[in-house]
C-alpha atoms as a printed R data frame, in Angstrom:
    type eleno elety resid chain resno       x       y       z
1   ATOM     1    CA   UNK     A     1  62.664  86.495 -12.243
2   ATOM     2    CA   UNK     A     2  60.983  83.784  -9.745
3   ATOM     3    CA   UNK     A     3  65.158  82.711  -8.957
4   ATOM     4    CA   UNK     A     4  65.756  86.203  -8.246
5   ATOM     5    CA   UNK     A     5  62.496  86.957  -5.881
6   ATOM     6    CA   UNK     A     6  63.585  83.383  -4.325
7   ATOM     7    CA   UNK     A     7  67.457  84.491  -3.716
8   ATOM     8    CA   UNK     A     8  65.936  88.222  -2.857
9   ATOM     9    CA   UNK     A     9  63.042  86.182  -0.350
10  ATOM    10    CA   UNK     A    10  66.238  84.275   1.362
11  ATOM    11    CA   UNK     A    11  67.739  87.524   2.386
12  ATOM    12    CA   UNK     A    12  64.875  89.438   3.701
13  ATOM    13    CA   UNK     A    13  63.487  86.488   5.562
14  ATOM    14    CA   UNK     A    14  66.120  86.784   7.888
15  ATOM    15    CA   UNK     A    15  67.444  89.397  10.479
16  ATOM    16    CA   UNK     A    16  70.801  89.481   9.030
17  ATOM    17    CA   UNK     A    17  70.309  92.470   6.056
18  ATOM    18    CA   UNK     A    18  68.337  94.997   8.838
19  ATOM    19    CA   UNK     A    19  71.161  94.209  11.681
20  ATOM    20    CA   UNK     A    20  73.613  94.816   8.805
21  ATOM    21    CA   UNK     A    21  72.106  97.715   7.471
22  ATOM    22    CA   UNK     A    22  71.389  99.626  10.987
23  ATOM    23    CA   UNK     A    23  75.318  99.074  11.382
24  ATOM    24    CA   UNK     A    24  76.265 100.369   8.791
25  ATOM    25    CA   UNK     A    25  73.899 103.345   8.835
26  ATOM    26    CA   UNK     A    26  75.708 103.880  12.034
27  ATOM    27    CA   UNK     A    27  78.843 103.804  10.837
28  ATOM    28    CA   UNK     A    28  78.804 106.112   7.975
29  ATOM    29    CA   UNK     A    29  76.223 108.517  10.432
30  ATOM    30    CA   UNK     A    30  79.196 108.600  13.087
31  ATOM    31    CA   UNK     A    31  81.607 109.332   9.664
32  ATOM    32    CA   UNK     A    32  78.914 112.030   8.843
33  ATOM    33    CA   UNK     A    33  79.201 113.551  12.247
34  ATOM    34    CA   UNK     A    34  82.770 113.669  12.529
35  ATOM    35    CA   UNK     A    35  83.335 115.323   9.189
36  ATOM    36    CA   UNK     A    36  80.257 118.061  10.117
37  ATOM    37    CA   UNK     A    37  82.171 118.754  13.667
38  ATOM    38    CA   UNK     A    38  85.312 119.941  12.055
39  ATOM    39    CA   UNK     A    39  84.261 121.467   9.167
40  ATOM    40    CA   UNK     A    40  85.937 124.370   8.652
41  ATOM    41    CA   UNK     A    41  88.778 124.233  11.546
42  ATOM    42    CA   UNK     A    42  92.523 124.988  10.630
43  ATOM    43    CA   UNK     A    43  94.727 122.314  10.470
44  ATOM    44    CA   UNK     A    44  99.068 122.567  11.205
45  ATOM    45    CA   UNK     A    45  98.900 124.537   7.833
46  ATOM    46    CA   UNK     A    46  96.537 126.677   8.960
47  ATOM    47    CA   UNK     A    47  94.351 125.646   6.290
48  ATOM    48    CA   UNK     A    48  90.741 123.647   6.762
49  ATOM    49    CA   UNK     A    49  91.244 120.394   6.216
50  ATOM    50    CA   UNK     A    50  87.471 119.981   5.781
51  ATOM    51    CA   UNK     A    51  85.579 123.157   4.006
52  ATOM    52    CA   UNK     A    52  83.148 125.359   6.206
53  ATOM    53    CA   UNK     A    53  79.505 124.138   6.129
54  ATOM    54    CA   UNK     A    54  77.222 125.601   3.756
55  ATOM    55    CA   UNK     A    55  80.024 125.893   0.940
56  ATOM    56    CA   UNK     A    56  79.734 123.645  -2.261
57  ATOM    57    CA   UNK     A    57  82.847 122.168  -1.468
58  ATOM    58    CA   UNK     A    58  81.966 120.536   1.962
59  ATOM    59    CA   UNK     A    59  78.574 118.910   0.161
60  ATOM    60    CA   UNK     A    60  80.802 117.824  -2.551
61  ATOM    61    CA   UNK     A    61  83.147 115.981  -0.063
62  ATOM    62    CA   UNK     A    62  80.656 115.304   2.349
63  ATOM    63    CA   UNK     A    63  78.260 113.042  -0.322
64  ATOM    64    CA   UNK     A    64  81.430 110.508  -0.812
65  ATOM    65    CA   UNK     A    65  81.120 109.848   2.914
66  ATOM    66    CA   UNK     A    66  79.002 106.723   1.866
67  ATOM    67    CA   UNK     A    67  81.572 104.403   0.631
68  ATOM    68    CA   UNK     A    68  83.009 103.530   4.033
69  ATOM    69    CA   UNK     A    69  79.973 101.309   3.971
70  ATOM    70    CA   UNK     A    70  81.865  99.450   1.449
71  ATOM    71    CA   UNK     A    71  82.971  96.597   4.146
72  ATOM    72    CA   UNK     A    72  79.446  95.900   5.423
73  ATOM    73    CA   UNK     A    73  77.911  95.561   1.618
74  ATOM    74    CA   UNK     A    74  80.888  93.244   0.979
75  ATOM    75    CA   UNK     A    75  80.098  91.390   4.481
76  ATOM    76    CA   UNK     A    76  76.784  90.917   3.561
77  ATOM    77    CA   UNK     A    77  77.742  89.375   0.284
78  ATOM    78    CA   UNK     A    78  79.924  86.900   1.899
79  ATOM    79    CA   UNK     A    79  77.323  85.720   3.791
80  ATOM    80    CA   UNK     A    80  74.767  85.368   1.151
81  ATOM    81    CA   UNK     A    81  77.177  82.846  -0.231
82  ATOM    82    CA   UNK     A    82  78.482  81.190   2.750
83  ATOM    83    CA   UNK     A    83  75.435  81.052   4.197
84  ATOM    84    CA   UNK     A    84  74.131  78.746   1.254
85  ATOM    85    CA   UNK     A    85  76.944  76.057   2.356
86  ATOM    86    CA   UNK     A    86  77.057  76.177   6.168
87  ATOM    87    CA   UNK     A    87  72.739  75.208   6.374
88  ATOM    88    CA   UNK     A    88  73.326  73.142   3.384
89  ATOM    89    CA   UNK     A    89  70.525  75.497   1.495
90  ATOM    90    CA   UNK     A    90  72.550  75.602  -1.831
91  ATOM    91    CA   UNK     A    91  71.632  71.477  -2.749
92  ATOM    92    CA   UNK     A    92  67.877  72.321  -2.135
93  ATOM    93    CA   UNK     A    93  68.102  75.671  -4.211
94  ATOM    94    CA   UNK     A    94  70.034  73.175  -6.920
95  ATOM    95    CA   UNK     A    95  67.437  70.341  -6.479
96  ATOM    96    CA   UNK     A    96  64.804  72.974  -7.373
97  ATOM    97    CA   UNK     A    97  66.440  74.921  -9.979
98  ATOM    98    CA   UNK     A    98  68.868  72.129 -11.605
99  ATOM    99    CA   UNK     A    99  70.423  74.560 -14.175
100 ATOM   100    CA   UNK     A   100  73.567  75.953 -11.948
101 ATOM   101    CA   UNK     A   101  73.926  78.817 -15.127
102 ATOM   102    CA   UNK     A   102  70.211  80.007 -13.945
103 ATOM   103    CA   UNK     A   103  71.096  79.673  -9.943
104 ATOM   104    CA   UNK     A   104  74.464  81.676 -10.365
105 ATOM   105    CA   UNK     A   105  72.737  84.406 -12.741
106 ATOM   106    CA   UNK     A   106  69.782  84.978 -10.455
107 ATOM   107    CA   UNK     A   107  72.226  85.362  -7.027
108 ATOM   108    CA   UNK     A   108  74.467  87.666  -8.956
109 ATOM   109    CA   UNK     A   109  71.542  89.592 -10.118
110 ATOM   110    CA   UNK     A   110  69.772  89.418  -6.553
111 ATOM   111    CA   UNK     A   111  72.953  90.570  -4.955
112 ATOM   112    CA   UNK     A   112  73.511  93.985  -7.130
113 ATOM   113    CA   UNK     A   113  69.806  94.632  -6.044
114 ATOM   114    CA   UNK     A   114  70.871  94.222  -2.202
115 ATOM   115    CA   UNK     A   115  74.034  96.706  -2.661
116 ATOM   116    CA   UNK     A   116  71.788  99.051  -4.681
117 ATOM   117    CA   UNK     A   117  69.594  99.228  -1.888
118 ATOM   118    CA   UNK     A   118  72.089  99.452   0.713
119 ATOM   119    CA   UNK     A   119  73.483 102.291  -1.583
120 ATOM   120    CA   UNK     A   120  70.418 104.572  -1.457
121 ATOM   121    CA   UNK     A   121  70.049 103.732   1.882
122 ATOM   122    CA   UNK     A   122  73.176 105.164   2.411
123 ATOM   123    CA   UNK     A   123  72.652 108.577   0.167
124 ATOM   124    CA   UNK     A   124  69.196 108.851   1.734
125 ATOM   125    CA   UNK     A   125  70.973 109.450   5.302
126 ATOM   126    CA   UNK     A   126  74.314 111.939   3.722
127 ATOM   127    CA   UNK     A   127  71.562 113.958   1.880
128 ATOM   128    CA   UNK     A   128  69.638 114.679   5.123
129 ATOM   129    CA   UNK     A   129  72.477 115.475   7.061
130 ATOM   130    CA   UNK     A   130  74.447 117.715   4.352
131 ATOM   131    CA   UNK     A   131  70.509 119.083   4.012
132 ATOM   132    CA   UNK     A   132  70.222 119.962   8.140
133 ATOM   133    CA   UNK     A   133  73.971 120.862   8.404
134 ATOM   134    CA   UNK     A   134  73.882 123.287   5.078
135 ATOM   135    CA   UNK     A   135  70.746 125.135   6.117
136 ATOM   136    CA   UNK     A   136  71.808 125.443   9.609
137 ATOM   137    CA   UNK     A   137  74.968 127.093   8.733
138 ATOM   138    CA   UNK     A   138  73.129 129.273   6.269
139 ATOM   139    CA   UNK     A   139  74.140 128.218   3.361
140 ATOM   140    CA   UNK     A   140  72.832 127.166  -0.257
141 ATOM   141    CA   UNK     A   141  72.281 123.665  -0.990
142 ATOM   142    CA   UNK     A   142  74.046 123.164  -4.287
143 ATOM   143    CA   UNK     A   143  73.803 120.000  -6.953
144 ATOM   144    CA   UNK     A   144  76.965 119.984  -9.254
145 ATOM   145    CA   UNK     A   145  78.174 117.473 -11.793
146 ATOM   146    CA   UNK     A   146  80.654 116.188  -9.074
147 ATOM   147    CA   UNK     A   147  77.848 115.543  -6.662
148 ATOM   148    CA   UNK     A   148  76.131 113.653  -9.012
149 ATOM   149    CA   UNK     A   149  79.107 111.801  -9.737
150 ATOM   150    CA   UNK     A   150  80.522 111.287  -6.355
151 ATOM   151    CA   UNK     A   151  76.537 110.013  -5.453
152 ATOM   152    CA   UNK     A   152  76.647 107.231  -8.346
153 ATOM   153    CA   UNK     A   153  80.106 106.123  -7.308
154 ATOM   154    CA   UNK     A   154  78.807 105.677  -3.990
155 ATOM   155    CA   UNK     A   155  75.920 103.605  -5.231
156 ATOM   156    CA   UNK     A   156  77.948 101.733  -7.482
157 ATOM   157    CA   UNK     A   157  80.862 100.947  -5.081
158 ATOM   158    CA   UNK     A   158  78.244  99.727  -2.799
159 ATOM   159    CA   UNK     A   159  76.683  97.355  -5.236
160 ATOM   160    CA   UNK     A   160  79.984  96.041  -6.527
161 ATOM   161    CA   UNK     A   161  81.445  95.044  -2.856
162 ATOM   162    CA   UNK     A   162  78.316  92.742  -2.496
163 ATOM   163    CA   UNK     A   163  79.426  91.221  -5.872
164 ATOM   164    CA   UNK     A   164  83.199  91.373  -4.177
165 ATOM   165    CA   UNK     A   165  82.066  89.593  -1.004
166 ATOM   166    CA   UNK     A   166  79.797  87.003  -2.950
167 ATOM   167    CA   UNK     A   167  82.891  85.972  -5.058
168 ATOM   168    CA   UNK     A   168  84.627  85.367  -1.848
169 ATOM   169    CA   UNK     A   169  82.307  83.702   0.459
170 ATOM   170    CA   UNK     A   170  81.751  81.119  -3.328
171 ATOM   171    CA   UNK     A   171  85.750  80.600  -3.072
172 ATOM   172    CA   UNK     A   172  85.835  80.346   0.560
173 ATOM   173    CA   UNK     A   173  82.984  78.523   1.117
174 ATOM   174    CA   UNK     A   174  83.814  78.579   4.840
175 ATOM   175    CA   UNK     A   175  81.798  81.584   6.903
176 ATOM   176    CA   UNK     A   176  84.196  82.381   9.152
177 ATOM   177    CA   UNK     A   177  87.824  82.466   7.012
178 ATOM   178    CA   UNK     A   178  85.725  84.471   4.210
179 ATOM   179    CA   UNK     A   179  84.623  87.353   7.120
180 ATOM   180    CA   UNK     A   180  88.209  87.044   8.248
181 ATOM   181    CA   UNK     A   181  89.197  87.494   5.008
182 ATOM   182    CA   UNK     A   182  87.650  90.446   3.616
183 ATOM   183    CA   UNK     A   183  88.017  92.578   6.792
184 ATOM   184    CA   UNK     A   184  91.306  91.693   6.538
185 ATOM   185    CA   UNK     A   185  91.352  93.344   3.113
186 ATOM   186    CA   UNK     A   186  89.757  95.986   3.523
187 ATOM   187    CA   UNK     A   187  90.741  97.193   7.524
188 ATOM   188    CA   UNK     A   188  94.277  96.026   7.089
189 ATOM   189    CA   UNK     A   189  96.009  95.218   3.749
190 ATOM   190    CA   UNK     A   190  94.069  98.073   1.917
191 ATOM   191    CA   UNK     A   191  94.916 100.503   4.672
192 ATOM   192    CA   UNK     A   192  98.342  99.970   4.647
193 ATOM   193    CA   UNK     A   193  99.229  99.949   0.903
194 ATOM   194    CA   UNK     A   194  96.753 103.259   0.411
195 ATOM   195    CA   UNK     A   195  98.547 105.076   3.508
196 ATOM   196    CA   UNK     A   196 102.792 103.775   2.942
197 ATOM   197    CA   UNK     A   197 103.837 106.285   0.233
198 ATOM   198    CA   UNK     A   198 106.000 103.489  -0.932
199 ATOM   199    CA   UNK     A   199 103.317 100.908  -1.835
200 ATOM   200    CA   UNK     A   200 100.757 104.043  -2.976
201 ATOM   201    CA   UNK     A   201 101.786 103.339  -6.820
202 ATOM   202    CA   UNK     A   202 100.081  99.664  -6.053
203 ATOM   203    CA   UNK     A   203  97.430 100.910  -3.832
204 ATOM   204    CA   UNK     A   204  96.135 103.210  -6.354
205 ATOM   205    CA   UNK     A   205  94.874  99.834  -8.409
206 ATOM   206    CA   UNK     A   206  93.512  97.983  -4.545
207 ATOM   207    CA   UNK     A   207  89.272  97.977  -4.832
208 ATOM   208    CA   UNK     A   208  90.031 101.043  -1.587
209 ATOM   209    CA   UNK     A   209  92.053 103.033  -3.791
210 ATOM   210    CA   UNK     A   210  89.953 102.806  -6.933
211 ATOM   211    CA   UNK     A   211  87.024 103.284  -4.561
212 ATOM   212    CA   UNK     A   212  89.195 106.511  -3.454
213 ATOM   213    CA   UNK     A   213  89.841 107.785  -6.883
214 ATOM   214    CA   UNK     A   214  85.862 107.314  -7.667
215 ATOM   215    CA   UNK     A   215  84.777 109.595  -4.810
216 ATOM   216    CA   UNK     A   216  87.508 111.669  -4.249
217 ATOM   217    CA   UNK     A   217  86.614 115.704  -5.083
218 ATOM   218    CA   UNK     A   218  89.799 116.988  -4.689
219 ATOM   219    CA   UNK     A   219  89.521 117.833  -0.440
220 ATOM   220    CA   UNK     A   220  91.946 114.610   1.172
221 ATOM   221    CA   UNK     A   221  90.987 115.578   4.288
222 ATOM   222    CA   UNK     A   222  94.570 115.543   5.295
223 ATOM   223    CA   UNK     A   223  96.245 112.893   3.188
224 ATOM   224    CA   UNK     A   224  97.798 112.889  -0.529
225 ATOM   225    CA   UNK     A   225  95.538 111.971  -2.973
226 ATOM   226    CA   UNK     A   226  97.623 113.233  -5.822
227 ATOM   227    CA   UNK     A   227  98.561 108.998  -6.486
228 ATOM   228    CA   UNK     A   228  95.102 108.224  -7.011
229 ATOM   229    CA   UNK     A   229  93.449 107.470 -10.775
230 ATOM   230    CA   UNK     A   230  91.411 109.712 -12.891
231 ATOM   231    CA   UNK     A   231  87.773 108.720 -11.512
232 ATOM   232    CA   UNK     A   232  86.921 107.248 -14.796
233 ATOM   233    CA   UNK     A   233  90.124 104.917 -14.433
234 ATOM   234    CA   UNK     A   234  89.041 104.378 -10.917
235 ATOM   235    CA   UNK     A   235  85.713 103.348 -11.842
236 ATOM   236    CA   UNK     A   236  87.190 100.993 -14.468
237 ATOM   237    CA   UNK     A   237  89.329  99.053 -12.118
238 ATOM   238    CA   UNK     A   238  86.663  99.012  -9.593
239 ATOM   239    CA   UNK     A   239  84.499  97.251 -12.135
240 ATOM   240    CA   UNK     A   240  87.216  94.525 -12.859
241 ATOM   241    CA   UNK     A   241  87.112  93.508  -9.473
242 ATOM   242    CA   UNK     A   242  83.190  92.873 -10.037
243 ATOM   243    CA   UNK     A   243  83.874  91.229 -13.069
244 ATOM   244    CA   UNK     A   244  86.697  88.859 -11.473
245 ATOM   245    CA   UNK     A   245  84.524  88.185  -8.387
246 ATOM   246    CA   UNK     A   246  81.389  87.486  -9.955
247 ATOM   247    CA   UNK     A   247  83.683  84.994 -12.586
248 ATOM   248    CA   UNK     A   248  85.044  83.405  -9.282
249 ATOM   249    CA   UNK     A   249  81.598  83.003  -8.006
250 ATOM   250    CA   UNK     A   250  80.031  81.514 -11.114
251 ATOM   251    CA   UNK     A   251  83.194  79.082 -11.976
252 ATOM   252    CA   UNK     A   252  83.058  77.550  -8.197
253 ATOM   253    CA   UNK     A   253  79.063  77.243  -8.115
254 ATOM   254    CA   UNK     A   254  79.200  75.371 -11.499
255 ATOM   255    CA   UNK     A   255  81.829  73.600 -11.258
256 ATOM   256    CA   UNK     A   256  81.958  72.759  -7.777
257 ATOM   257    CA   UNK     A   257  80.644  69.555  -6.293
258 ATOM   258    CA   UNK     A   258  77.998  70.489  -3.566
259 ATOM   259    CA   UNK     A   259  77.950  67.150  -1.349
C-alpha cells in the first residue's frame, strides 16, 4: 500500500493529472453538447439520428458519451511511465523499493485507480447534463440495465486505456514517440479501420471498436454498427489489451536495465 500512495503521491504532486483532466472534461462536455443540440432532428432518411431529449433512448446513448475520453486516460498513462525515465525518477523509486515485482505491481495498481477516477469524473459530468437536458425537455429520467451497463463500460474503458498507455510509454520509454504513438492509434489507425467497411471485420477486434461494441445501445448516430461484437465479447477483447499492456509493462520494468 505505501508503493501505491508513493506512485499515487507522484501523480497528484504535479499539474499534469488536473490540466489533463480539465481537457478532457472539455472534450467529452463539447461531445455532450453536440449530441444534446441535435437530438431529435431528421437526418437524409428522415429519421433522428440522435433520439429526442427526455426519451430513454437518448439517456441510454447519451451515458456512452464518456469513452471519447479514452485518449486522454491513455495519455496520461504514457506519461506516468515515461515520465519515470526522462527525470531519471524510476532508479530512485528502484533504489528505494529494490524488488522491481513490488514497483511494477504498485504502478499498475496506482494507475487503474487514476482511470477509475478519471472515469467517475467523467459520469459525474454526462449524468448532470442528461439530468438538466431530460428535465428541461420534460421528460422522465430513467435507469435501465443498459445504462448501467453502458456507465461501467465507460468506467472500465477509462481505467484500462491508462493500463494501455502505461504499457506503451514502459516499451517506448521515450515521451515524445509514445504520445506520438498512441494518438496515432487512436485519432488515425483506429479511425480508419472502424470507418473503411473493408477493414470493419478487423476493426471490430481494435481497443476503439471493442470500446464501440461495449457502449454501443443500438443508436450509431449515423454509422453501421451492425460489425461490432456482442458487448460481452467487446468487453473481453478490451480486457486483453489490459492484460497484454500491463504484461508489456511489467516484462520491460523487470527486465530492463535502468542506467
Amino acid at each position: 500500500m505505501a508503493l501505491i500512495r508513493a506512485e499515487l503521491l507522484k501523480v497528484v504532486t504535479t499539474r499534469l493529472w488536473w490540466v489533463m483532466l480539465i481537457v478532457m472534461l472539455a472534450y467529452v462536455g463539447l461531445s455532450l453538447g453536440f449530441f444534446i443540440a441535435f437530438a431529435g432532428q431528421g437526418g437524409p432518411d428522415g429519421q433522428a439520428v440522435i433520439p429526442a431529449r427526455g426519451t430513454a433512448a437518448f439517456q441510454e446513448s447519451l451515458w456512452g458519451s464518456g469513452a471519447g475520453g479514452s485518449l486522454f486516460a491513455a495519455v496520461l498513462g504514457v506519461v506516468m511511465m515515461t515520465s519515470e525515465y526522462r527525470y531519471q525518477t524510476i532508479t530512485t523509486t528502484l533504489l528505494v523499493a529494490p524488488k522491481r515485482v513490488r514497483v511494477v505491481a504498485a504502478k499498475l495498481a496506482a494507475t487503474l485507480v487514476v482511470g477509475v477516477l478519471l472515469g467517475l469524473a467523467v459520469l459525474a459530468l454526462t449524468g448532470l447534463a442528461i439530468v438538466g437536458t431530460v428535465l428541461a425537455a420534460g421528460g422522465d429520467l430513467v435507469f435501465t440495465a443498459t445504462i448501467a451497463r453502458v456507465a461501467a463500460s465507460v468506467l472500465a474503458v477509462l481505467a484500462l486505456y491508462t493500463l494501455f498507455g502505461l504499457g506503451l510509454g514502459a516499451l517506448i520509454r521515450n515521451q515524445v514517440g509514445a504520445l506520438i504513438a498512441v494518438i496515432a492509434w487512436v485519432y488515425i489507425v483506429d479511425s480508419i479501420v472502424n470507418a473503411i467497411p473493408a477493414l470493419q471485420p478487423v476493426g471490430k477486434f481494435t481497443p476503439g471498436g471493442a470500446t464501440a461494441a461495449l457502449t454501443n445501445v443500438g443508436v450509431g448516430f449515423g454509422l453501421d454498427t451492425s460489425y461490432l461484437l456482442p458487448a460481452w465479447a467487446g468487453g473481453a477483447v478490451l480486457l486483453g489489451y489490459a492484460l497484454v499492456f500491463s504484461a508489456l509493462a511489467s516484462v520491460t520494468t523487470l527486465r530492463r536495465d535502468i542506467t
